[in-house]
N, C-alpha and C positions, 0 to 999 in steps of 0.2 A: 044658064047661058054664060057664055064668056066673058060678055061684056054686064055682068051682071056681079057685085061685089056686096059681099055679105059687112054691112053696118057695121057690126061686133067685130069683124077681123081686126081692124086696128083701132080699137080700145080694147081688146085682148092684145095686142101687140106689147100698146105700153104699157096693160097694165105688169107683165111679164119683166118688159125691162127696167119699170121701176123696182119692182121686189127684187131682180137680182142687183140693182145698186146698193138697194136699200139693206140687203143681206149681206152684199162682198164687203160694204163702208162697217156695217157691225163684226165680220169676222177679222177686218183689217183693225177695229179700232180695238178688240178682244187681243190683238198679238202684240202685250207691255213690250218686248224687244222691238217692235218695227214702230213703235207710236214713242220710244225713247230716240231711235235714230231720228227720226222727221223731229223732232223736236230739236236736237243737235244740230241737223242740217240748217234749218231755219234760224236758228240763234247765229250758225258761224257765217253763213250768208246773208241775215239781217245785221250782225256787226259790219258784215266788209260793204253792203247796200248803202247806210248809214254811217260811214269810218269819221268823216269829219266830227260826228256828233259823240262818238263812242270816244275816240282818244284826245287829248289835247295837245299831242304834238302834231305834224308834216312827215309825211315819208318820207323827204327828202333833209329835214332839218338838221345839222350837223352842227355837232359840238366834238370836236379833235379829244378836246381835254378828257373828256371822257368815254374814249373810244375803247372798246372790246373789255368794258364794267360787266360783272356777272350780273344774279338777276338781286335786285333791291326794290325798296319801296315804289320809288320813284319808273324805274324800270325793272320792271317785272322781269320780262324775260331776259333782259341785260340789252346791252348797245352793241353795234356791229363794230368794224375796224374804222370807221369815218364819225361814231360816235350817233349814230341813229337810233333811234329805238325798235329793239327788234318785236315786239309785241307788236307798236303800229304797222311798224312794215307786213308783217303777218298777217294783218286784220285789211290792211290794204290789199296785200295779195290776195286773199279770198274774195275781193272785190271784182280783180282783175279774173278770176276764177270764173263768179258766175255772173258776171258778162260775156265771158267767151262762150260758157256754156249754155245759158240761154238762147244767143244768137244763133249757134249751132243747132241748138235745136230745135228751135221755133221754127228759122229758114229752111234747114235739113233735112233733118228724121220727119218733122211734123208738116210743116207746109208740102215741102218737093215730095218726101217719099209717099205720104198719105195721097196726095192729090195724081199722082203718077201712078200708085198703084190701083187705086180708086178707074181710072182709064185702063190700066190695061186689063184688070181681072173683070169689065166690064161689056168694055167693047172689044177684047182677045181680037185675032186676025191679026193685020199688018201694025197695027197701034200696039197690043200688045209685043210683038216680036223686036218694034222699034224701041221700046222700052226697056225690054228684059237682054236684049243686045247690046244697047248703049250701057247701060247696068252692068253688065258680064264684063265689057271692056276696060271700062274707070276700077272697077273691083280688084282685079288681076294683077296691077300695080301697087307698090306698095303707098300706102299713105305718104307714110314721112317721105320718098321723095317727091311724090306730086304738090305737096303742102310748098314743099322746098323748093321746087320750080315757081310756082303762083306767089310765092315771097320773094324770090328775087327777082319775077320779072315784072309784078304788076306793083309791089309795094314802090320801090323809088319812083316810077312815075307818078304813083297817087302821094306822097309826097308832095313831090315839085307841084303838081295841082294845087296841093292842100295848101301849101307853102304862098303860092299864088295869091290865091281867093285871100288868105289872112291878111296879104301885102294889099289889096285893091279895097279891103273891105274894115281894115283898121283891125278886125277881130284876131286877137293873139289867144297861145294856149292849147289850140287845137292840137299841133303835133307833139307838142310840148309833152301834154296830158295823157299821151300815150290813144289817142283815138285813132288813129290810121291804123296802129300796131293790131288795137279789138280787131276793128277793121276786116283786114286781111285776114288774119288769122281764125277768125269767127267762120269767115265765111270758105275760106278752102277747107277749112275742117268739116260746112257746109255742105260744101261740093260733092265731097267724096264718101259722103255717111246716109244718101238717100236709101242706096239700094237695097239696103238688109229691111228697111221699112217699108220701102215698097216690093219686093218678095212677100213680106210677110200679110200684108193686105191685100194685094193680088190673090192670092191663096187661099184666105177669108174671103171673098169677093165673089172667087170661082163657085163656091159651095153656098154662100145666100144670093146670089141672082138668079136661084132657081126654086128660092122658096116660095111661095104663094100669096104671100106681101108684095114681091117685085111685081109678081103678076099681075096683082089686082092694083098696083098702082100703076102699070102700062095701063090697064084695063079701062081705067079714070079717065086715062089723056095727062097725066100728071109729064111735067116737063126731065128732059133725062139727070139735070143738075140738080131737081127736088129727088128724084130716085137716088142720086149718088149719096147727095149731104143729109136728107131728111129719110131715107128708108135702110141706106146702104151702111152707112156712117154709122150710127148709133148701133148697129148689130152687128162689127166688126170691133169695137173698139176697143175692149176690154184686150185682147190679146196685144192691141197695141199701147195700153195703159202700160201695161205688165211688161212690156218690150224698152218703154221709157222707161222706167222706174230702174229697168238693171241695166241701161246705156247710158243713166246719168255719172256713174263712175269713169266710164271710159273716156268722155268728155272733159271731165278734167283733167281724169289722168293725159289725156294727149295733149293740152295744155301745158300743163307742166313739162311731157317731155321734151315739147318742141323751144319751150324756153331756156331746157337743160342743154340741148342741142346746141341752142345759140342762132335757133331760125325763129323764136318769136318773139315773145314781151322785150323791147329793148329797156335797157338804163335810161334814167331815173326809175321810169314805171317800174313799180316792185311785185316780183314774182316769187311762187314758191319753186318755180324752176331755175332763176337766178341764184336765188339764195342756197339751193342747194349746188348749184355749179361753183359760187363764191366758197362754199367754203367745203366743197364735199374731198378731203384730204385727212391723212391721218396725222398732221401736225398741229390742223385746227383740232379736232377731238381730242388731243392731249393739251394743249393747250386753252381752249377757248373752246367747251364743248356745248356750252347755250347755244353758239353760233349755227351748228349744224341739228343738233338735237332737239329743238324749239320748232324749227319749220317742217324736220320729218314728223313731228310731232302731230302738229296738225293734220298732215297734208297723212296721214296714218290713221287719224281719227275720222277726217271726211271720207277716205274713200271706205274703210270699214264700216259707215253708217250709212254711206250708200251701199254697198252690199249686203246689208242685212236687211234692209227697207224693202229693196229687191225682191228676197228671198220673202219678207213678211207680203209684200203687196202680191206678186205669183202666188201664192199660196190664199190669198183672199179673195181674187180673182180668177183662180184658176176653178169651173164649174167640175169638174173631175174628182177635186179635192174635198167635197163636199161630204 
C-alpha cells in the first residue's frame, strides 16, 4: 500500500550516503595536489584570520624614513612608498579577502541560492517561474555595474548611519576599520551570485523529488521543510560542494577587482586590489619591483590553489569519475 513504507528504505538511504562521503573524503584526501592547496589556503587565510597575532607591526604604521626599503630581515617583502610593511599589509589583505568571501558566500551562493533553489525545483509552477525569472533578470546585467550602483547608492548612507550610532553610542572604529566597506561589498556580491546555485539545485531537485524516499516520506506525514533539509538537502549536495569549491576563486577574484576599479575596499583598509592599483605601472617595476611583484604574488598563489582544489574536489566527488 501506499501509505505503507518499507523500515530499511531509509537506513539503506543513509547507509549509501555515508559510503559515498566516506569514499569521495578518501579519494579527495588520495589527490597530494588538492590536499597541498587546502593546506595553502588555510595557512594564507588562517594568517590574514589571525594578522594581529602573526605580524608585529599595523597596516597602517608608517615610517617615511624607510619608505620603498627592498625586502630585509626585518621586512621581508620590503616597505611601500609611506614606509609600511608590505608583508603585513598582504597578510592583512587576505584578511580583507576572506571576509568578503565568506560573507558572499555563506549569505549568497549557500543560504539565497540553496534555499531558493530548494523552492523552486520543488514546488515548480508559479514559485518556481518567480524564481527562475527574477534570476534570469539580475543575471543579464553585468555584475561590476550592479555591485557599482549598490556602492554608491547605499554605501554613503550606511555610513552617515554608521557614523551616527558611533557618535550616540561613544563606540569608535567602526568605519574606520573598514566594516561598512565588508559590508557592502560582501553583500552586493551577495546579491548577484545566487542564481547559478540556485539553477543548479533546482536541477538536482527536479530529478530526486521523484525518487522513492520523497515518496515515502510524503507517505509519513513528514513536514515539507523536513522533506526539503532532511531528505532533499543531503542528496543534492555533493554537486553543490563541487560548485563551492570552484566559485571560491571567483569571489576573491571579484574582490580584488572591484578594489582595483576603485568601487570597493577603501584606504587605510589594505587590499590586494589597492595595492595592485597603487603601484600596477611600469616605473614602479623598474624601480621598486617588491612593490608590485609581492601582492601579484600572493594574490597568484591563492587563486591557483583555489583552482586546483577545485579540480581535485570535482573529481572526488564527481560519482561518474569513479
Amino acid at each position: 500500500m501506499r501509505g505503507e513504507v518499507n523500515p530499511a528504505l531509509a537506513a539503506t538511504s543513509d547507509q549509501i550516503s555515508q559510503g559515498y562521503w566516506a569514499v569521495s573524503l578518501r579519494r579527495l584526501w588520495r589527490k597530494k595536489v588538492a590536499v597541498a592547496c587546502l593546506a595553502v589556503i588555510l595557512v594564507m587565510y588562517g594568517a590574514g584570520l589571525l594578522a594581529p597575532l602573526v605580524t608585529s607591526y599595523g597596516y597602517n604604521d608608517q615610517d617615511l624614513a624607510q619608505a620603498r626599503q627592498g625586502p630585509s630581515w626585518d621586512h621581508p617583502f620590503g616597505t611601500d612608498r609611506l614606509g609600511r610593511d608590505q608583508l603585513t599589509r598582504i597578510i592583512y589583505s587576505l584578511r580583507t579577502t576572506v571576509i568578503i568571501t565568506l560573507i558572499s558566500l555563506l549569505t549568497g551562493n549557500l543560504a539565497l541560492g540553496i534555499l531558493l533553489g530548494l523552492m523552486a525545483g520543488y514546488f515548480g509552477g508559479l514559485i518556481d517561474a518567480i524564481i527562475m525569472r527574477v534570476g534570469e533578470v539580475t543575471s543579464s546585467f553585468p555584475d561590476i555595474f550592479l555591485v557599482l550602483i549598490i556602492v554608491a547608492t547605499v554605501k554613503p548612507r550606511l555610513v552617515a548611519w554608521v557614523k551616527g550610532v558611533e557618535a550616540a553610542t561613544g563606540i569608535t572604529g567602526i568605519v574606520r576599520l573598514g566594516t561598512v566597506d565588508y559590508l557592502v561589498i560582501a553583500l552586493a556580491l551577495a546579491a548577484f551570485s545566487w542564481f547559478g546555485m540556485a539553477r543548479l539545485v533546482r536541477g538536482q531537485v527536479l530529478q530526486a523529488r521523484e525518487n522513492q524516499y520523497v515518496e515515502a516520506a510524503r507517505a509519513v506525514g513528514a513536514s515539507t521543510p523536513r522533506i526539503l533539509w532532511v531528505h532533499l538537502l543531503p542528496n543534492v549536495i555533493s554537486p553543490v560542494i563541487v560548485s563551492v569549491s570552484a566559485g571560491l576563486a571567483s569571489f576573491a577574484g571579484a574582490e580584488v577587482i572591484l578594489s582595483w576599479l576603485g568601487i570597493g575596499i577603501q584606504p587605510p583598509t589594505p587590499s590586494l586590489g589597492l595595492m595592485l592599483f597603487d603601484n600596477g605601472n611600469i616605473s614602479v617595476l623598474r624601480t621598486d619591483p617588491h612593490l608590485l611583484l609581492f601582492p601579484v604574488g600572493a594574490l597568484t598563489v591563492l587563486l591557483f590553489a583555489f583552482n586546483l582544489l577545485g579540480d581535485g574536489v570535482a573529481d572526488a566527488f564527481n560519482p561518474r569519475s569513479r
